[in-house]
N, C-alpha and C positions, 0 to 999 in steps of 0.2 A: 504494500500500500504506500501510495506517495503520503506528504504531508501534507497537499491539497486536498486530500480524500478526507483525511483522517479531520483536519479541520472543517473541510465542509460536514460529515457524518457528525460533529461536537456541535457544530451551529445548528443543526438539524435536529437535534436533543434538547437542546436549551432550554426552547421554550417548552415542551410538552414536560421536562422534569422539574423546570422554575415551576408550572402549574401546578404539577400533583405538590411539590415541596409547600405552597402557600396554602394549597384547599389543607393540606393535613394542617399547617400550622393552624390557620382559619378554625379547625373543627376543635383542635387541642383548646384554643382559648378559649372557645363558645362552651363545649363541655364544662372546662374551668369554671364560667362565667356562670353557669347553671346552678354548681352543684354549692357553689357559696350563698345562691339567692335560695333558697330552699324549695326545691319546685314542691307545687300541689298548695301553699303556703300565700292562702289571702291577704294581703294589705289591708291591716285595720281586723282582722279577725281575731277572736280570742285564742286564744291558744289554752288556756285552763280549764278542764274538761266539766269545773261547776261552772266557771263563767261560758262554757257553751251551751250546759243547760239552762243557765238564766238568760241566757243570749235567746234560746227557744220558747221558751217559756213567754217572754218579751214579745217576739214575731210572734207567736200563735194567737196574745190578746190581742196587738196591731191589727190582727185579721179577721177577729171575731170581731171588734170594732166598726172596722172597713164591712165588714159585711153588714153587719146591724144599720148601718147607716147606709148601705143601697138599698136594703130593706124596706126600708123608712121611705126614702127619694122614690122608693116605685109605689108605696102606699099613698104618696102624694104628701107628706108631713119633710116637715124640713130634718135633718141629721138631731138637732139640739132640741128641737120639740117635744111636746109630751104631748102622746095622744091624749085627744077629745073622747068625752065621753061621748057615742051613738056611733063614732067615725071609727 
């Protein structure tokens, strides 16, 4: 092989090994990046397994609330109203 072979064959490498060498770098960080941010792990969620039952406990009156009061809007009475008496 000449040395014009051999250098063309290495400039013909270049880029397709610079590629694979950056995506693996790419994936090492990202991985990295992942496993410090705690996946699965909501922002602003409790983490304390009573403060996620009173977390639940919280949401489920919110909803019986919410509900009570479309209840009410489709009976025709406002959310804060007390029903009439005959209505």
């Amino acid at each position: 092989m000449s040395s014009e072979t051999v250098a063309l064959v290495l400039l013909l490498l270049a880029c397709p090994v610079g590629m694979c060498l950056m995506m693996w770098l790419m994936s090492r960080y990202q991985r990295k990046n992942q496993a410090q941010h705690q996946p699965g792990h909501v922002a602003g969620a409790p983490t304390d397994p009573d403060a996620k039952g009173a977390e639940i406990t919280r949401l489920q009156a919110e909803i019986d609330q919410l509900k009570a009061a479309q209840r009410d809007s489709e009976e025709g009475h406002a959310p804060g109203d007390r029903p009439r008496n005959g209505s």
